[in-house]
N, C-alpha and C positions, 0 to 999 in steps of 0.2 A: 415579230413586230407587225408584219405584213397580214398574219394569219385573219383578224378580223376586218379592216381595211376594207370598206367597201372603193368598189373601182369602176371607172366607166363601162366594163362588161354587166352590173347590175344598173344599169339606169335605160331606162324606155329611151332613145334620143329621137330616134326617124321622124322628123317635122316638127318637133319640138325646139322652142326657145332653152336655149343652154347660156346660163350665165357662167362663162369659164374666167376664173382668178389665176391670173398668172403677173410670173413677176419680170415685168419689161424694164424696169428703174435700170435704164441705159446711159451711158457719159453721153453729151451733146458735144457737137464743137459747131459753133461758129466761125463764120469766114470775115475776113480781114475787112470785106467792103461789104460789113453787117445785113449782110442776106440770109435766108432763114435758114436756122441750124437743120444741121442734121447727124442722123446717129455716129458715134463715134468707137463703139466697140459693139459690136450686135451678137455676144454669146449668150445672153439671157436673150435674145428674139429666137435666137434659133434652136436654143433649148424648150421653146414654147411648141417649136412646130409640131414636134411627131403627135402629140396629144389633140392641137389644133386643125392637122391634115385629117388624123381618125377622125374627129367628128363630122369631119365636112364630109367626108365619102361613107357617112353613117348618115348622111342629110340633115344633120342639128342644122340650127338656125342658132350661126352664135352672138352673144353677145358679149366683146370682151373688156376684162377692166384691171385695173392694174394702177398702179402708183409711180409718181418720177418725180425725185428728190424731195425735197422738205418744205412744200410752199404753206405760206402762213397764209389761207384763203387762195383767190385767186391769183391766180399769177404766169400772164401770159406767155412768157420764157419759159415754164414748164409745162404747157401744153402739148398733149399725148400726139400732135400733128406730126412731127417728125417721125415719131413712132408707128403710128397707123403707115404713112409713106412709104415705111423702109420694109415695113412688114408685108405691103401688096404686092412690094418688086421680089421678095421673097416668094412670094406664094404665085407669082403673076396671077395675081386675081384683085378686085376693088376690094377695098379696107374704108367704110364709111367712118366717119368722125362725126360722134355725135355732138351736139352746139355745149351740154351738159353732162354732167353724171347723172340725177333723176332730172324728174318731172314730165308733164303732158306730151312735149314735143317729144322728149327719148323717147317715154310708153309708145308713143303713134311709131317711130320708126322702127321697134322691137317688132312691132305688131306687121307692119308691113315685111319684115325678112323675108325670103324665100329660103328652102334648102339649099343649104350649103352658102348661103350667103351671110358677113360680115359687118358687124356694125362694133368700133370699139368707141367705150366710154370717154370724157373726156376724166383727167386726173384725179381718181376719185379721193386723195388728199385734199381736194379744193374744199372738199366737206369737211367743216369742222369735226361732224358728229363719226367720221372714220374712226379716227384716232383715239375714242371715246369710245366704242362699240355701241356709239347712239343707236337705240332697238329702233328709231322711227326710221333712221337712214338704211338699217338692214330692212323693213319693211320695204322700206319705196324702193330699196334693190331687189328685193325677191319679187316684184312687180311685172321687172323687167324681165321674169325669165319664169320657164316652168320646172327645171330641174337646173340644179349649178354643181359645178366642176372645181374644186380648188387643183390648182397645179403649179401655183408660187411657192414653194416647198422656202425657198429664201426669206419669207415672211411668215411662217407655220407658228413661230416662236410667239409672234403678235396677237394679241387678242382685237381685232379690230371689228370692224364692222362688216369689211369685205372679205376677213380673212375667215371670220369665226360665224358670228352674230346670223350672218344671211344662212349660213347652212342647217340653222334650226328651223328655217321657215320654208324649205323646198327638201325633195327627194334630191341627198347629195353624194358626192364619190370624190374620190383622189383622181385626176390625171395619171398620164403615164408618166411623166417628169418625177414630179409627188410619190408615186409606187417606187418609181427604181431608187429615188434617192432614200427612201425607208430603208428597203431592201441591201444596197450596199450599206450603207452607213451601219444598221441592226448587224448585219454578215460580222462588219469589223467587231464591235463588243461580246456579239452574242455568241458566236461559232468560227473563231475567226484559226486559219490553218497559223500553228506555233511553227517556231515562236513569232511573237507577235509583238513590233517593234514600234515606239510611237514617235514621231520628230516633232518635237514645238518647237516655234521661234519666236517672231513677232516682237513686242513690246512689252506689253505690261503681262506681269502673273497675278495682280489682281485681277487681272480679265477672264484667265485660263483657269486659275488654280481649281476650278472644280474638276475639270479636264484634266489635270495633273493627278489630281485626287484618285481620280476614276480610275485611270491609268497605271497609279500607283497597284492600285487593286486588280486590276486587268490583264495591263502586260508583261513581257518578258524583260523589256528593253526599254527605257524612257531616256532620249537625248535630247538636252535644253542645248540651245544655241539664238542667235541673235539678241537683243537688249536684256529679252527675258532673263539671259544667264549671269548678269551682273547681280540682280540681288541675291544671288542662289549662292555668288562667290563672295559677295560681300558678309552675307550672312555667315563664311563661314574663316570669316578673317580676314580676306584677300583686298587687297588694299583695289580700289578701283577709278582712279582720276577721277576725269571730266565725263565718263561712263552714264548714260542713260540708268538711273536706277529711283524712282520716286518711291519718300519716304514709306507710301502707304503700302509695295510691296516686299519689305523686308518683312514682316510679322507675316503674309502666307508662305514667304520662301524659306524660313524658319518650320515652322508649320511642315511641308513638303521633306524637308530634307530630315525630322524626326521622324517622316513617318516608312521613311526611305528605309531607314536603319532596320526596320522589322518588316519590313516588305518583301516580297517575293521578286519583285522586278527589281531592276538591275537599273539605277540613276548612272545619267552619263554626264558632264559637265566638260565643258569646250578646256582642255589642256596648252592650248596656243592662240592668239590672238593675233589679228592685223590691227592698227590704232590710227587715227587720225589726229593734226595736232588739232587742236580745241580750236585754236587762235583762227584758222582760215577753213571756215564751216562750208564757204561756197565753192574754194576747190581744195580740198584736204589731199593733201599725200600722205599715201598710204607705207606706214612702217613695221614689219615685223616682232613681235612680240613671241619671245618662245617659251615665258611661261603667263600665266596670267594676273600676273603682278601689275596693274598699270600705272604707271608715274602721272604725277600733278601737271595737268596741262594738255592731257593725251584721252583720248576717247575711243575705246573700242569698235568697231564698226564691224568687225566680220572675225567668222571663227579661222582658225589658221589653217595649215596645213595639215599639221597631225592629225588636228581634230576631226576635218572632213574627211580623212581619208578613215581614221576610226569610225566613222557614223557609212562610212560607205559600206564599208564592211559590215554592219552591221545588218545593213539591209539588203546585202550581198545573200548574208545566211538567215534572213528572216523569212517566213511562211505567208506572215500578211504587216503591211506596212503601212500606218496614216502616218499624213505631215500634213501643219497645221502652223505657218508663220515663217517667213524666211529666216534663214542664217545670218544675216545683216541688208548692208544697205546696198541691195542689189540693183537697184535703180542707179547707181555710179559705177561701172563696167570695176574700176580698179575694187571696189569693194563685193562684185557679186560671186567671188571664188568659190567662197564655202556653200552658198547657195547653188548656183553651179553644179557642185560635186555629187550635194545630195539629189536635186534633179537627174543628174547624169546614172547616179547608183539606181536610182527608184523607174527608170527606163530601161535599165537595162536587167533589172532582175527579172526571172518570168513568174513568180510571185506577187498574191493581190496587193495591188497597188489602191490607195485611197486619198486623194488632194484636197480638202478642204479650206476657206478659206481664200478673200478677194485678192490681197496681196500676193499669196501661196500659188496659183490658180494664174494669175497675171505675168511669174514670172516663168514657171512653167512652159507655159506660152510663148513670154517672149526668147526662152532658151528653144522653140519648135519643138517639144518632146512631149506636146499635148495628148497627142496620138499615141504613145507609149505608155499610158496611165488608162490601169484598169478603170477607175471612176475620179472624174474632177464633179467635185460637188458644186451646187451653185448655192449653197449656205453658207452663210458665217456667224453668227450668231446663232440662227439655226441648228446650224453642223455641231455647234461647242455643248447647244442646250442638248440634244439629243445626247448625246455622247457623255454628257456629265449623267444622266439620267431621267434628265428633270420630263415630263408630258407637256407636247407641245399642244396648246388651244386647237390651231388652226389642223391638228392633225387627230385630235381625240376625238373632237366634234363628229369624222366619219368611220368612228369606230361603231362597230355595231351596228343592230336596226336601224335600216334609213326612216326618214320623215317618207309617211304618205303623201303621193301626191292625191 
């Protein structure tokens, strides 16, 4: 996958403007006596760095830009200031904010950079024509730079203006972020050490099922667990209370489990459950379920004990491992058991390890076992297109012959 991939080793940098896309879209949190926000989780700032340090001791001149949350136009609560801020105490070095994303005043301070110095865009959402891969918007970015960088691998899926559009108008390349997350992710489908074990969880399999699909095809071993696993049971008679399962993924989990029956991999389905009563959503106690039968009024929340200890084991004697959606609702201590388990089994194998996914990735984290994961992806939608098969825009675009500068 990596094979044709041009990379910052093919692009001229030394005293060049570099327009590097990366993906800073950070939580803010504001403070109680409304003084300005600031970052509240900085693993996509620091997953920026290694790509952002090379250039600067290559002497680019960079210019960087990036998106934060979903503003309709402008919108000064999502302004990249907080971000530029957290990013210079990162690097101790100044982080200019520019007043804009294009126009006169940016060009004049693209132009004034020195080597190794910083100027980041403001929100380049605030443009309408982003989100639209308006060709004038990639124009007036490729302006600002003489060769650009994608290295927001978390937006690669997008065809946008920033993501895709600009990299037909300059000599372009992946980052180092962008490379290694090809590189793993490709490793897992394309050559991955068996057996090869897969974990979904999460919510919806209308979200997944391509990923399931793929997977059907792929791996040894496929364990559904968290919401997901209710339509997979319902579909196949099991009665499922107050259980998270929306009409519209019963017809893929139907779909999945025919195709199971002639598959080579091996469908695993949660044999025990923990449930919560319906009734009291904000503090549910947590009741034991030992098969997956659940009664009217009760709602599954987390796989049981058998089950995680079978999916442990699973990944105990797997080769290469992706998880992709918690086992339940791990954000409530009483229900992140099974979530837990598989984290604890996926840290301890010494077997490739691969975490995709924001939720996946967060809890990870908050179990400290981050550092025991061969690779935590920073995609999610991303992570699912890749791996279902599909070609990512923001990643085709620097396949092949670059754009002459």
């Amino acid at each position: 996958m990596t094979n044709q991939l041009r990379t910052i080793d093919d692009l001229e940098i030394v005293g060049r403007r570099v327009l590097v896309r990366a993906d800073l879209n950070v939580p803010l949190q504001r403070s109680e006596a409304h003084g300005p926000p600031r970052v509240a989780d900085d693993t996509r700032i620091r997953a920026a760095l290694e790509t952002v340090q090379e250039l600067r001791l290559r002497q680019a001149r960079l210019v960087l830009v990036s998106h934060l949350g979903r503003p309709k136009g402008f919108d000064p609560a999502l302004s990249m200031r907080p971000v530029a801020d957290h990013l210079a105490a990162l690097l101790d070095a100044p982080v200019t904010l520019a007043p804009a994303v294009i126009g006169p005043r940016v060009f004049e301070l693209t132009e004034r950079l020195t080597p190794g110095e910083m100027l980041m865009l403001e929100n380049v959402r605030f443009e309408p024509g982003e989100t639209k891969n308006d060709p004038a918007l990639a124009a007036a970015l490729a302006e600002l730079a003489d060769v650009y960088v994608n290295d927001a691998f978390g937006t690669a899926h997008r065809a946008h203006a920033s993501t895709e559009g600009v990299a037909h108008l300059l000599p372009s390349a992946a980052g180092r972020l962008m490379e290694r997350e090809l590189r793993e992710l490709g490793a897992v489908v394309e050559r991955p050490e068996r057996p090869l074990v897969a974990i979904l969880g999460g919510a919806k399999v209308s979200d997944k099922i391509g990923v399931v699909e793929r997977f059907l095809d792929l791996a040894d071993v496929l364990c559904i667990g968290g919401a997901m696993a209710f339509p997979f049971l319902a579909a196949q008679g099991h009665s499922i209370g107050d259980s998270l399962c929306p009409e519209g993924d019963l017809e893929p989990a139907h779909r999945a489990l025919e195709k199971s029956a002639t598959s080579r991999c091996r469908l695993e389905l949660p044999e025990d459950l923990v449930l919560a009563d319906g009734s009291n959503s904000l503090n549910p106690t947590p009741r034991a379920l030992p098969g997956v039968d659940v009664p009217d009024g009760w709602a599954g929340l987390d796989i049981g004990p058998r089950t995680a200890e079978r999916y442990a084991a699973e990944i105990a004697a797997a080769g290469t491992v992706f998880w992709n959606g918690p086992m339940g609702r791990f954000e409530l201590e009483r229900f992140a058991t099974g979530t837990r388990a598989v984290a604890n089994a996926m840290a301890a194998t010494l077997s490739t390890t691969v975490v995709g996914g924001g939720e996946t990735v967060e809890a990870v984290r908050s179990f400290q076992l981050d550092g025991c994961i061969t690779h935590l992806s920073t995609g999610g939608g991303a992570t699912l297109e890749l791996l279902e098969g599909r070609e990512l825009p923001g990643v085709q675009v620097l396949m092949g012959s670059p754009v002459t500068a």
